[in-house]
Biopython code that builds the backbone (N, CA, C, O; Angstrom):
import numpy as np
from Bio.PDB.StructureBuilder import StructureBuilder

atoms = [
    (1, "UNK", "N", (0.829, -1.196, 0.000)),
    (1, "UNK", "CA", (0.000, 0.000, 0.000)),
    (1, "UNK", "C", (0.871, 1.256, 0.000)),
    (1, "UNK", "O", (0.559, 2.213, 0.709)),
    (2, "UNK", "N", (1.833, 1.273, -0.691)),
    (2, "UNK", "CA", (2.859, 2.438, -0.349)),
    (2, "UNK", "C", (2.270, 3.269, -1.700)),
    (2, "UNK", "O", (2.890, 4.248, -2.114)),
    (3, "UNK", "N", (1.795, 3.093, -1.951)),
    (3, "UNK", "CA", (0.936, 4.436, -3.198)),
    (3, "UNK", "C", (0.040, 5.355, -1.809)),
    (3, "UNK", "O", (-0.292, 6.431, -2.307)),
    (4, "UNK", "N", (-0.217, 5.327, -1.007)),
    (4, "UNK", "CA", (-1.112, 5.991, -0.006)),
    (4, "UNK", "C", (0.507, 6.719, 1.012)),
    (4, "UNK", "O", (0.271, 7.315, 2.063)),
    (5, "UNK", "N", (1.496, 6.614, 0.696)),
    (5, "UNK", "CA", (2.273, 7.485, 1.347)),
    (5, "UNK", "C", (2.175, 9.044, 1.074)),
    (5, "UNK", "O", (2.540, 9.901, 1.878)),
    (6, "UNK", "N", (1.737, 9.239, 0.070)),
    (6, "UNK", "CA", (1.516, 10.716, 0.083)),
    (6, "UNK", "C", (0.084, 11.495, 0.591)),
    (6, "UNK", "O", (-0.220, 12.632, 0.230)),
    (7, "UNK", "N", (-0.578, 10.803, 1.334)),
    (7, "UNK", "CA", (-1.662, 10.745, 2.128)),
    (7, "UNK", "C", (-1.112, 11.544, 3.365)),
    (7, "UNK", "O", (0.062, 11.237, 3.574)),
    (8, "UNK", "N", (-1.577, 12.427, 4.202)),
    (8, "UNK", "CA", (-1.200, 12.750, 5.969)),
    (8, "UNK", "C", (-1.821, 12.083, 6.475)),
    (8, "UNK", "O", (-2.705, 11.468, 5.879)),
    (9, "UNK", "N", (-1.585, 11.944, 7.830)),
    (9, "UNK", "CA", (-1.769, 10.736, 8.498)),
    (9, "UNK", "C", (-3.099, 10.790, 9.286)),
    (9, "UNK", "O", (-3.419, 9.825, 9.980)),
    (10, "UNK", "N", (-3.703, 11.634, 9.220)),
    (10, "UNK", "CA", (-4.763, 12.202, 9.412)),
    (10, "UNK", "C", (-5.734, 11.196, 8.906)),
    (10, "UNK", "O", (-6.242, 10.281, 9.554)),
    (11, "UNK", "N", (-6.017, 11.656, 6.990)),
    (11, "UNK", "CA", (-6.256, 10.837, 6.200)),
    (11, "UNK", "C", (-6.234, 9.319, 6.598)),
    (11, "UNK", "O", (-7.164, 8.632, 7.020)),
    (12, "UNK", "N", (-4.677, 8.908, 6.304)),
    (12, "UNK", "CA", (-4.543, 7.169, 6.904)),
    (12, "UNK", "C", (-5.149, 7.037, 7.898)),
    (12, "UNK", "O", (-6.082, 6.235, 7.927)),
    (13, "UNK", "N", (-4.864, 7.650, 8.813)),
    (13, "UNK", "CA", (-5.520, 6.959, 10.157)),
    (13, "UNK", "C", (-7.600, 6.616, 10.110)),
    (13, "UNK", "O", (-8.319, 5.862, 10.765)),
    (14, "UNK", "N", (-7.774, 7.236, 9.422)),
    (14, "UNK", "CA", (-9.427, 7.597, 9.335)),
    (14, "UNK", "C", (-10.054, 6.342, 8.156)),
    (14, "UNK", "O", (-11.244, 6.055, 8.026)),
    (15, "UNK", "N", (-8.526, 5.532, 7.138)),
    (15, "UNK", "CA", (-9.395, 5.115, 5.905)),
    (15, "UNK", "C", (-8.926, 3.121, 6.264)),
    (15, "UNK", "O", (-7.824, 2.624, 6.495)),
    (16, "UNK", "N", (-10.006, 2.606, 6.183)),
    (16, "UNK", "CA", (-9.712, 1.179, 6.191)),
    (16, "UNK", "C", (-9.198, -0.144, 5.182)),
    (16, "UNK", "O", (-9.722, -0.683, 4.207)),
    (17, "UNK", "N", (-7.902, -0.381, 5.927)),
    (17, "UNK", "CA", (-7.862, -1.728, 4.696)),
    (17, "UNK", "C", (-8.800, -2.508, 4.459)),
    (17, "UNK", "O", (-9.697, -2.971, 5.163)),
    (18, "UNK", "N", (-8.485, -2.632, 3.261)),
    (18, "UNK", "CA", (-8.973, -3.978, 2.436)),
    (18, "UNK", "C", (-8.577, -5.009, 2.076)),
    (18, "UNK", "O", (-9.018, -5.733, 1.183)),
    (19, "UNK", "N", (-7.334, -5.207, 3.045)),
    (19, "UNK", "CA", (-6.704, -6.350, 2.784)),
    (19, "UNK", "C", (-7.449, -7.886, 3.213)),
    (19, "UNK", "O", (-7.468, -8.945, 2.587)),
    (20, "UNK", "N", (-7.989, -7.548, 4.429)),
    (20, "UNK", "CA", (-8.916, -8.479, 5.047)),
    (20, "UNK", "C", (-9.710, -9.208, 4.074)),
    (20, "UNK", "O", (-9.914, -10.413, 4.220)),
    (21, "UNK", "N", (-10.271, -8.410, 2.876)),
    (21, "UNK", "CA", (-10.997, -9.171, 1.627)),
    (21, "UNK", "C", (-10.310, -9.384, 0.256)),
    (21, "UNK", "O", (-10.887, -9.675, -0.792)),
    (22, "UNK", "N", (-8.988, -9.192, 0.434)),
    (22, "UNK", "CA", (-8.196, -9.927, -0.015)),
    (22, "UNK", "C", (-8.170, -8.265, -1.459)),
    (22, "UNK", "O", (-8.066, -8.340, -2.684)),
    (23, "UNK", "N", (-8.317, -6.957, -0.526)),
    (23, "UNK", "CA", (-7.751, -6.324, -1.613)),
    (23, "UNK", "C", (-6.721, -4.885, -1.755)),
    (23, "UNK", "O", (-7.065, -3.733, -1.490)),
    (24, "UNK", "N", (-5.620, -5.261, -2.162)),
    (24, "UNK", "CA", (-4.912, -4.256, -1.156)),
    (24, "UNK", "C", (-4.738, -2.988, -1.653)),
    (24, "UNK", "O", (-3.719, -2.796, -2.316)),
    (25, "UNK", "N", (-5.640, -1.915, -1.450)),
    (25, "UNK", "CA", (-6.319, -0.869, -1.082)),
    (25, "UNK", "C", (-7.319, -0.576, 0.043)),
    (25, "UNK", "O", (-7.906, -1.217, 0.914)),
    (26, "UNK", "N", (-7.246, 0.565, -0.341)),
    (26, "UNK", "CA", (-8.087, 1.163, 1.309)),
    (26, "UNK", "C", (-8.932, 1.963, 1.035)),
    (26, "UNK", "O", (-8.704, 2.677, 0.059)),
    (27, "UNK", "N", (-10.384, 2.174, 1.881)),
    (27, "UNK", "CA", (-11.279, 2.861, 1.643)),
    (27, "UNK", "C", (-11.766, 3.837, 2.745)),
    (27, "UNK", "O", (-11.186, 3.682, 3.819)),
    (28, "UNK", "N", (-12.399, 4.491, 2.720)),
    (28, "UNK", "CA", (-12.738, 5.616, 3.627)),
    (28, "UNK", "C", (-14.453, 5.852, 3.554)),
    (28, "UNK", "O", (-15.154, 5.621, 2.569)),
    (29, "UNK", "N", (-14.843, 6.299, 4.682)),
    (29, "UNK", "CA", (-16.067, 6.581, 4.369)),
    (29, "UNK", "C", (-16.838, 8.228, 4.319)),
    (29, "UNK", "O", (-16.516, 9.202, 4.999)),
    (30, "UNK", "N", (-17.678, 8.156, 3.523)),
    (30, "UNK", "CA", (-18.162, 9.189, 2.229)),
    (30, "UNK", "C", (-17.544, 10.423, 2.437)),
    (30, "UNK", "O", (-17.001, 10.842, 1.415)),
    (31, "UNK", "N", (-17.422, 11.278, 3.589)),
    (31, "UNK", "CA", (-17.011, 12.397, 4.095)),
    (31, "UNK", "C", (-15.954, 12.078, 4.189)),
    (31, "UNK", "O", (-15.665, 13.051, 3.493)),
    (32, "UNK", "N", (-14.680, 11.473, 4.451)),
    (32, "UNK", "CA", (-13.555, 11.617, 4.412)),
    (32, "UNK", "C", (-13.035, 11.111, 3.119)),
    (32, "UNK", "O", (-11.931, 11.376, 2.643)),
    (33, "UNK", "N", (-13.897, 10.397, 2.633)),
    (33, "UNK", "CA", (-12.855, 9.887, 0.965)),
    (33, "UNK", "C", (-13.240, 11.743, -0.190)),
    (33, "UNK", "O", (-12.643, 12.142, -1.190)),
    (34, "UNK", "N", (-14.200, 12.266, 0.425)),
    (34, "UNK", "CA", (-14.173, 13.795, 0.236)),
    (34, "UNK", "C", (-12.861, 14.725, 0.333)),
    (34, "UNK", "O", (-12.272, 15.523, -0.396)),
    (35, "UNK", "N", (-12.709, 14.125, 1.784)),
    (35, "UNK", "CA", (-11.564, 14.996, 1.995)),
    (35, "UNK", "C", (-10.263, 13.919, 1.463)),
    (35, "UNK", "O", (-9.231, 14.530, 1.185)),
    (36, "UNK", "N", (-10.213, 12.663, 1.324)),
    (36, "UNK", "CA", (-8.751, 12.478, 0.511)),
    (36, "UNK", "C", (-8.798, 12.759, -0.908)),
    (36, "UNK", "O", (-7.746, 13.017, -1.493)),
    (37, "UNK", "N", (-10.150, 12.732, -1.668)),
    (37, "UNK", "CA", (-10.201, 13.710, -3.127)),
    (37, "UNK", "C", (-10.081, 14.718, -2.965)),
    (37, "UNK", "O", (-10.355, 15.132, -4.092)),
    (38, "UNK", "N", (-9.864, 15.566, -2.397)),
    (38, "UNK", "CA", (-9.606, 17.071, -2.211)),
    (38, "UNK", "C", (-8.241, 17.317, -2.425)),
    (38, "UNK", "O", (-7.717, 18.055, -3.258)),
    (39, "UNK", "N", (-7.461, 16.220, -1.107)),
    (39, "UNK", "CA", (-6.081, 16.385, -0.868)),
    (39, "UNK", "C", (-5.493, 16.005, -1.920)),
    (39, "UNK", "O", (-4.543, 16.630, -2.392)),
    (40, "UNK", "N", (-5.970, 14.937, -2.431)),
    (40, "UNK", "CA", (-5.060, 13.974, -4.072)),
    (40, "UNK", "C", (-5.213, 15.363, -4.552)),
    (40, "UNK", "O", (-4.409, 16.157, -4.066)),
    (41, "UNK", "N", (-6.071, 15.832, -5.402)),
    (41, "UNK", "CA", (-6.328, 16.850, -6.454)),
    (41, "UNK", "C", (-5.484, 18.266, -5.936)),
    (41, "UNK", "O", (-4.706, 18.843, -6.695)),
    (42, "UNK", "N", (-5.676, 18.595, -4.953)),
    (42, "UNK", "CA", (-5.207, 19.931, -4.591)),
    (42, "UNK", "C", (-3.346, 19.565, -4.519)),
    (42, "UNK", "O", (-2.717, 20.612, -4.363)),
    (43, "UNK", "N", (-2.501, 18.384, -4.600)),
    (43, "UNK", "CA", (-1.723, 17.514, -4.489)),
    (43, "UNK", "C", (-0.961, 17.459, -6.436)),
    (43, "UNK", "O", (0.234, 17.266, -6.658)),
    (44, "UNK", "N", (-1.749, 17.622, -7.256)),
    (44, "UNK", "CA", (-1.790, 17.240, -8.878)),
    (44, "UNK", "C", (-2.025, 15.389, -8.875)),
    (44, "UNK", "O", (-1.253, 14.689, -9.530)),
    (45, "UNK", "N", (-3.119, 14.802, -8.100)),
    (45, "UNK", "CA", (-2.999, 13.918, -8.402)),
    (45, "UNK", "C", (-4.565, 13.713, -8.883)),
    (45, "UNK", "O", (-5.514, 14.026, -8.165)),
    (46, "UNK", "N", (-4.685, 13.201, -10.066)),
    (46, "UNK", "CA", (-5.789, 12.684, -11.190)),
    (46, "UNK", "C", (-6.605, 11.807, -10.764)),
    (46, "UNK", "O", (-6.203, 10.656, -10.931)),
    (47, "UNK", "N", (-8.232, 11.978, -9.966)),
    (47, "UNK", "CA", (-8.885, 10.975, -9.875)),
    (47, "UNK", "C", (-9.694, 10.180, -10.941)),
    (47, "UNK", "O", (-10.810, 10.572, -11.282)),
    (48, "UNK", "N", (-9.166, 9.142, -11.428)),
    (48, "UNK", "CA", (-9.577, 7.879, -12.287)),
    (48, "UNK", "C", (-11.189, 6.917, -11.954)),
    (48, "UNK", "O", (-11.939, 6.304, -12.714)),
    (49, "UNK", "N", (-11.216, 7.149, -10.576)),
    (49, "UNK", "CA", (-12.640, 6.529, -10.106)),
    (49, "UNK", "C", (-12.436, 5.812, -9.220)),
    (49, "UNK", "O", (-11.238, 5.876, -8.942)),
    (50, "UNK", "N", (-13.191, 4.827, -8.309)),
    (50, "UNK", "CA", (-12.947, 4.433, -7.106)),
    (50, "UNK", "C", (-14.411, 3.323, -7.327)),
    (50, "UNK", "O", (-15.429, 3.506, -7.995)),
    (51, "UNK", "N", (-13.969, 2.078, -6.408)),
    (51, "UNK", "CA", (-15.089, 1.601, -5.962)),
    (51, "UNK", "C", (-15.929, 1.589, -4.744)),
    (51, "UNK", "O", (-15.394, 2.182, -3.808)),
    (52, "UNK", "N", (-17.031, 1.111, -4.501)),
    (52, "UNK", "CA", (-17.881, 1.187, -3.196)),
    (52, "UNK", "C", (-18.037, -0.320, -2.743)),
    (52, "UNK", "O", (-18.342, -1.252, -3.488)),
    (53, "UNK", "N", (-17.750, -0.397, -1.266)),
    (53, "UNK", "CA", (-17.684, -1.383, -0.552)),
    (53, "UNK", "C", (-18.716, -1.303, 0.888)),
    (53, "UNK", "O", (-18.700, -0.305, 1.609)),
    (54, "UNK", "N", (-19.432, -2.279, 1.119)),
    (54, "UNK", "CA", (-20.615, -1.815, 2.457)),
    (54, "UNK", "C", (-19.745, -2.868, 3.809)),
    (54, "UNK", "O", (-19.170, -3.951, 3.919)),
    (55, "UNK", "N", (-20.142, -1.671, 4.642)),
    (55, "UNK", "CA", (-19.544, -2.124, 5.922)),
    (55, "UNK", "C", (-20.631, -2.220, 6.702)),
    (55, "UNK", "O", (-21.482, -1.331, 6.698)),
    (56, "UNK", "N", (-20.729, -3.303, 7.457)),
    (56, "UNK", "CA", (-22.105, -3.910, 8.551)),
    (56, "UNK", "C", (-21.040, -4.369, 9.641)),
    (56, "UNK", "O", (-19.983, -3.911, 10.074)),
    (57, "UNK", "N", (-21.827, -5.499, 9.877)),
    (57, "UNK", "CA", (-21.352, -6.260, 11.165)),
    (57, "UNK", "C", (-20.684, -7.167, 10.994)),
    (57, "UNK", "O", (-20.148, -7.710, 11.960)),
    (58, "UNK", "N", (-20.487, -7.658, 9.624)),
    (58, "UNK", "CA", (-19.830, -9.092, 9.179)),
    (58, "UNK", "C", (-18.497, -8.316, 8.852)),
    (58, "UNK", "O", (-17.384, -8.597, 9.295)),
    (59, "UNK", "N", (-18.742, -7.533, 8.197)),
    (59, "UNK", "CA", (-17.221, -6.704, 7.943)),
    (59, "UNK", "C", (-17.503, -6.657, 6.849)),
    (59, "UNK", "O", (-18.547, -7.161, 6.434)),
    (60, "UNK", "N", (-16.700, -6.076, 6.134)),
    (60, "UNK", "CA", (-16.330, -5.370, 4.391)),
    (60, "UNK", "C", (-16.711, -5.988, 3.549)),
    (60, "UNK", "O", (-16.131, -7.073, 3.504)),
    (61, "UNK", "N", (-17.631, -5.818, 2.604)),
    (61, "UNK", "CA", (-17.951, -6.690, 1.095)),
    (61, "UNK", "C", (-18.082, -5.592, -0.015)),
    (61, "UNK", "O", (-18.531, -4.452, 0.102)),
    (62, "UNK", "N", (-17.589, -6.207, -1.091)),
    (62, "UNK", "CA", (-17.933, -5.396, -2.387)),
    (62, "UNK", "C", (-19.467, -5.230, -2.811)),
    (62, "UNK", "O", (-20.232, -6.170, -3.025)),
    (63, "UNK", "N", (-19.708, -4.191, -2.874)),
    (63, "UNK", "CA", (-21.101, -3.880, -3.360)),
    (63, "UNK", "C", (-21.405, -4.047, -5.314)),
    (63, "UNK", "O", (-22.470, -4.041, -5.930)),
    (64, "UNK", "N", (-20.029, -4.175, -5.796)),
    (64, "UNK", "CA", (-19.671, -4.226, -7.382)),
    (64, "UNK", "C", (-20.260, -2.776, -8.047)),
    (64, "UNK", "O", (-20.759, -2.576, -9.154)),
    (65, "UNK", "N", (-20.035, -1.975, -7.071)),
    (65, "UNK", "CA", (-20.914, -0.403, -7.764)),
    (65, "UNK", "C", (-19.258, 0.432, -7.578)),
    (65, "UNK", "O", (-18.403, 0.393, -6.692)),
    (66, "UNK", "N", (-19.376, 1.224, -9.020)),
    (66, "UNK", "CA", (-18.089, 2.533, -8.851)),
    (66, "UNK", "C", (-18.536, 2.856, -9.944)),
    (66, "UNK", "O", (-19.497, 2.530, -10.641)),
    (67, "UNK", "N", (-17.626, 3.615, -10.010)),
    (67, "UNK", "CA", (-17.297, 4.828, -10.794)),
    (67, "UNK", "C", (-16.251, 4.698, -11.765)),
    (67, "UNK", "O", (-15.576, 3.680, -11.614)),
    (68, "UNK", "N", (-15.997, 5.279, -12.508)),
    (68, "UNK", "CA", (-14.575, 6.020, -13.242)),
    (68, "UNK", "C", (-14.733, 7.178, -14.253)),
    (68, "UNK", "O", (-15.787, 7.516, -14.791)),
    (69, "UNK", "N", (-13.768, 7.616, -14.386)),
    (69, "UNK", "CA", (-13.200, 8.812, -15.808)),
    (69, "UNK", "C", (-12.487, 8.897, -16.580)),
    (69, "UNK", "O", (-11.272, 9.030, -16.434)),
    (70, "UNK", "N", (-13.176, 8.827, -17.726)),
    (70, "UNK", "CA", (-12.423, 8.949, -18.760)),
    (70, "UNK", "C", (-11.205, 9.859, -18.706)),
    (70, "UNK", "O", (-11.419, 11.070, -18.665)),
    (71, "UNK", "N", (-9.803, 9.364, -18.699)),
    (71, "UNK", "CA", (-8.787, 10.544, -18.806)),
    (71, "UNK", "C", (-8.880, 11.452, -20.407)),
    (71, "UNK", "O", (-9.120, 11.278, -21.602)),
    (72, "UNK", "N", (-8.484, 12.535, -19.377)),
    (72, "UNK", "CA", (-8.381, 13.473, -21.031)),
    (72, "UNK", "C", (-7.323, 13.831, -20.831)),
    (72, "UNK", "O", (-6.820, 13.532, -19.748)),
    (73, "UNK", "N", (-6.450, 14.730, -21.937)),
    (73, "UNK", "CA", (-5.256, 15.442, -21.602)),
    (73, "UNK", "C", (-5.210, 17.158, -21.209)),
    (73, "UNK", "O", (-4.291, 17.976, -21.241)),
    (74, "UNK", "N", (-6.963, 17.283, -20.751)),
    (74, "UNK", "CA", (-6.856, 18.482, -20.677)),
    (74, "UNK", "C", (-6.304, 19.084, -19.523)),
    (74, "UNK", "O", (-5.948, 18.352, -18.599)),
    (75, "UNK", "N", (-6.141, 20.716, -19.414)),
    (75, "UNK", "CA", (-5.497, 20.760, -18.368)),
    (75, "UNK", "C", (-6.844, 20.724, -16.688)),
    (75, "UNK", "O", (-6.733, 20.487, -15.485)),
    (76, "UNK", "N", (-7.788, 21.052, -17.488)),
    (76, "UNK", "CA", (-8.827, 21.086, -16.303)),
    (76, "UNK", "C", (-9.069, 19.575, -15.463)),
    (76, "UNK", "O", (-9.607, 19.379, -14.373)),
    (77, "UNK", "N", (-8.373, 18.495, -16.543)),
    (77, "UNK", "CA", (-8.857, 16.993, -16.505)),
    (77, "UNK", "C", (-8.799, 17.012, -14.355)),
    (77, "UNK", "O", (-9.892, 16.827, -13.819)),
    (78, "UNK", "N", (-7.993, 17.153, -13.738)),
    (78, "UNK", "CA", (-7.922, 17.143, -12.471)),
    (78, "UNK", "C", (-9.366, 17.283, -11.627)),
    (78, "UNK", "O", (-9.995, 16.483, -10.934)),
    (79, "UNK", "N", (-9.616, 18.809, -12.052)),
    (79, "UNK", "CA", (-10.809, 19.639, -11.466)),
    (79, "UNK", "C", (-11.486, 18.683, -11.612)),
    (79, "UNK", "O", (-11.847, 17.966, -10.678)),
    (80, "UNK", "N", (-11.763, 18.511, -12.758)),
    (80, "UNK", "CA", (-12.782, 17.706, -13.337)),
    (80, "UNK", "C", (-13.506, 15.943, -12.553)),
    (80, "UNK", "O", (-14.532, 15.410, -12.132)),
    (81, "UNK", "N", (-12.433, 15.776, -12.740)),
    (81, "UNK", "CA", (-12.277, 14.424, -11.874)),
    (81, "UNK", "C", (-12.839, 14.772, -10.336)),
    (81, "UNK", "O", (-13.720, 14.184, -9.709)),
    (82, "UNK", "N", (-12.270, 15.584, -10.058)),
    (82, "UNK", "CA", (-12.514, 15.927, -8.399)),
    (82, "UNK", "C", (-14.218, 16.215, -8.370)),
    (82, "UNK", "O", (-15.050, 15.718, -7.611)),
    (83, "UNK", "N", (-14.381, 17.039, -9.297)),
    (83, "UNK", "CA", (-15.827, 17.063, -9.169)),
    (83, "UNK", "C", (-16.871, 15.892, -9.724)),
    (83, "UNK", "O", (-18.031, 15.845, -9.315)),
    (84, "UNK", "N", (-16.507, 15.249, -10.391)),
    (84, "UNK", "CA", (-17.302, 14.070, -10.565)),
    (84, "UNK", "C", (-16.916, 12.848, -9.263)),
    (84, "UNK", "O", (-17.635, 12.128, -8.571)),
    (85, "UNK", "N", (-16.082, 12.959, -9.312)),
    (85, "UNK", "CA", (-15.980, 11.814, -7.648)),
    (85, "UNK", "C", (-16.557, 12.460, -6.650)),
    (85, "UNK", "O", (-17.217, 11.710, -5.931)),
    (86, "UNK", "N", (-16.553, 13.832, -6.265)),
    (86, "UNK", "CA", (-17.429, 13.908, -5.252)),
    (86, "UNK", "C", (-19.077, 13.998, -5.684)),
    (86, "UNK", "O", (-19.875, 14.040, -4.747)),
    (87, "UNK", "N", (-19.656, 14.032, -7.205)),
    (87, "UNK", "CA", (-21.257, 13.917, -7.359)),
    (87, "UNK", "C", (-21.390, 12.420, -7.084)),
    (87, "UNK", "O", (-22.318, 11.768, -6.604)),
    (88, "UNK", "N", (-20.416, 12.140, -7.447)),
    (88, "UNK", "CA", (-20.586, 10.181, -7.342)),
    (88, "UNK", "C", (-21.193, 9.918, -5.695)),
    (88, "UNK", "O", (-22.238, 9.530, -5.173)),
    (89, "UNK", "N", (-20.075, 10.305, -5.341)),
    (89, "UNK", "CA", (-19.651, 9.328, -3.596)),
    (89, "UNK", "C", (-21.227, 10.699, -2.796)),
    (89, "UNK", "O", (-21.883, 9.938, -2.084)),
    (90, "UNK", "N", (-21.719, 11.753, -2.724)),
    (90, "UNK", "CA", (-22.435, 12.226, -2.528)),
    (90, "UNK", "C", (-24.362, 11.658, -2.934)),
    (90, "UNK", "O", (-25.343, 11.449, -2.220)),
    (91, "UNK", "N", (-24.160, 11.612, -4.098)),
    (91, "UNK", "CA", (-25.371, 10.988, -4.435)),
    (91, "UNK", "C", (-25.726, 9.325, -4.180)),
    (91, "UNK", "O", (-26.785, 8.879, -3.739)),
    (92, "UNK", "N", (-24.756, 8.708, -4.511)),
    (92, "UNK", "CA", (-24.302, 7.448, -3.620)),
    (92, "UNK", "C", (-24.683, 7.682, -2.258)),
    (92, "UNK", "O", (-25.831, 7.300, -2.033)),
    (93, "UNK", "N", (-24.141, 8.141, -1.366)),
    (93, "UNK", "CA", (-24.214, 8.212, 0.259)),
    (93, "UNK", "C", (-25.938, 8.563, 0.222)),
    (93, "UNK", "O", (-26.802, 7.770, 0.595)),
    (94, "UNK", "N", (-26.183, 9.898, -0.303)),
    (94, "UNK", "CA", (-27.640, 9.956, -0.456)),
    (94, "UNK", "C", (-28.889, 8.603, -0.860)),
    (94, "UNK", "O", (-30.032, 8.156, -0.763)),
    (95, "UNK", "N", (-28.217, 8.546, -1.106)),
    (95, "UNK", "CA", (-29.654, 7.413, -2.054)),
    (95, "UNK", "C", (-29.206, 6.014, -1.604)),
    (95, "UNK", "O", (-29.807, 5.216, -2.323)),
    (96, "UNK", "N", (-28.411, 5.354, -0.726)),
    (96, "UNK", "CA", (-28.031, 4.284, -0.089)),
    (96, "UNK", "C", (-27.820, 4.923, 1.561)),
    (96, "UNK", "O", (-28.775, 4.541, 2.236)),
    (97, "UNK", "N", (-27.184, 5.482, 2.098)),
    (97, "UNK", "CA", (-27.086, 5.628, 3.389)),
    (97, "UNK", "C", (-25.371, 6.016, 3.715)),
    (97, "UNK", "O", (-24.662, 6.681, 2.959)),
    (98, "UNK", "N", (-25.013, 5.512, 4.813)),
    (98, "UNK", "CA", (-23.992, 5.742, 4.822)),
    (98, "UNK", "C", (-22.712, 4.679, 5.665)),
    (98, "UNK", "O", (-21.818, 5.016, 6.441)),
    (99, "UNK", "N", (-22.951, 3.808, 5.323)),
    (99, "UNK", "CA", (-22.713, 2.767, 5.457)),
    (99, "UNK", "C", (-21.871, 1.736, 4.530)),
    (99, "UNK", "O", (-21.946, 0.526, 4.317)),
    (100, "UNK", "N", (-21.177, 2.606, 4.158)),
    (100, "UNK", "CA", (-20.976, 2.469, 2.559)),
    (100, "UNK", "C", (-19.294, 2.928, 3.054)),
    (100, "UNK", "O", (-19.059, 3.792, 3.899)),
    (101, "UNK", "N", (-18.200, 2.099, 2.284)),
    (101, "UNK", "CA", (-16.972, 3.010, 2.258)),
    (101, "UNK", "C", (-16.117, 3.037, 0.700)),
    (101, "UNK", "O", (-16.099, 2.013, 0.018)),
    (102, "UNK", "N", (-15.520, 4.136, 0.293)),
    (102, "UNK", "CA", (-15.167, 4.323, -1.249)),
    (102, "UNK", "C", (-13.647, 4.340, -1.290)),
    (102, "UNK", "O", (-13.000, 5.083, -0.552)),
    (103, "UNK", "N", (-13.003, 3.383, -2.298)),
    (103, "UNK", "CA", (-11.979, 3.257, -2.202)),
    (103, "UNK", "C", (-11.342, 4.158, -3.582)),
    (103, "UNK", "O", (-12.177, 4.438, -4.443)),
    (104, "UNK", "N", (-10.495, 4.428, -3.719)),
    (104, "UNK", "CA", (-10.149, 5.701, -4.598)),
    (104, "UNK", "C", (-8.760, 5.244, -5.540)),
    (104, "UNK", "O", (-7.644, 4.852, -5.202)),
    (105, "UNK", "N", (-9.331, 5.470, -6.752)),
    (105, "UNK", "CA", (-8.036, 5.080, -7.840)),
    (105, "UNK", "C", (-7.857, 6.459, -8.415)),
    (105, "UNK", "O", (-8.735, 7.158, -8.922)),
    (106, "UNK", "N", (-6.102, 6.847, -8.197)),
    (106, "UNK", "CA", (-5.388, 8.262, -8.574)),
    (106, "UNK", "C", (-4.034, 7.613, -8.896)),
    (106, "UNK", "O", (-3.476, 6.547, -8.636)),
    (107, "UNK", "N", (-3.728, 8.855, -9.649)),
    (107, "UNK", "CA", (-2.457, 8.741, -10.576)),
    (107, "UNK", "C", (-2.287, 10.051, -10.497)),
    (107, "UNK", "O", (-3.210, 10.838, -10.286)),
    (108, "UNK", "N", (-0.628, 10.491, -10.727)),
    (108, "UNK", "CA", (-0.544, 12.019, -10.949)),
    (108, "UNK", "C", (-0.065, 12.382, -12.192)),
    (108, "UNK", "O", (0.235, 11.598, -13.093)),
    (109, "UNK", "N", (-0.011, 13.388, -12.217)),
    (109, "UNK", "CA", (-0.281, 13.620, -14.207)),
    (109, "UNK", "C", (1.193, 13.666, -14.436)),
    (109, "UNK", "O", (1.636, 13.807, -15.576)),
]
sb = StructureBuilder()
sb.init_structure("model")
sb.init_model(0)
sb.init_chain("A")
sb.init_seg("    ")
for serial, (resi, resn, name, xyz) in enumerate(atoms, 1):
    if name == "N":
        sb.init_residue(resn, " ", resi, " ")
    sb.init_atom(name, np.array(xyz, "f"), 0.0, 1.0, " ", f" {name:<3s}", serial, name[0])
structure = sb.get_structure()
């Protein structure tokens, strides 16, 4: 998981592995994977899309619901991204609950 080193620890401390289900990335839930799309982007790093995973009592399962974006080479492509991952993970949280945690695929340009 050393792609999440440029994360503060803030961030880490708040977002959960997924190793337990055998996937190694980490997810956060709706309001803070907000704030690690903020930090990636404000950072130059390109959000690509992320998946959604539901957390209960049994522990972590894939819900098979995400997102992604088309990369462009524009220069807005960043903004862009940032604002479609947060209509995603927002309307998502809305219309399911919040119970829900989003794991986040970035690259930097």
């Amino acid at each position: 998981m050393n792609k999440y080193t440029c994360l503060p620890k803030e961030l880490l401390n708040v977002g959960l592995s997924l190793e337990p289900i055998g996937i190694f990335e980490m997810a956060w839930k709706s309001q803070d994977a907000l704030k690690v799309i903020d930090f990636l982007t404000s950072k130059g790093y390109a959000i690509l899309g992320g998946d959604v995973y539901k957390q209960d009592e049994n522990g972590i399962e894939s819900t098979y619901d995400s997102w992604y974006i088309n990369k462009t080479v524009s220069k807005s492509f960043i903004e862009e991204s940032r604002i479609k991952s947060h209509e995603y993970i927002k309307e998502y949280s809305k219309n399911n609950g919040d119970c829900y945690l989003y794991s986040i695929i970035f690259e930097s340009e």
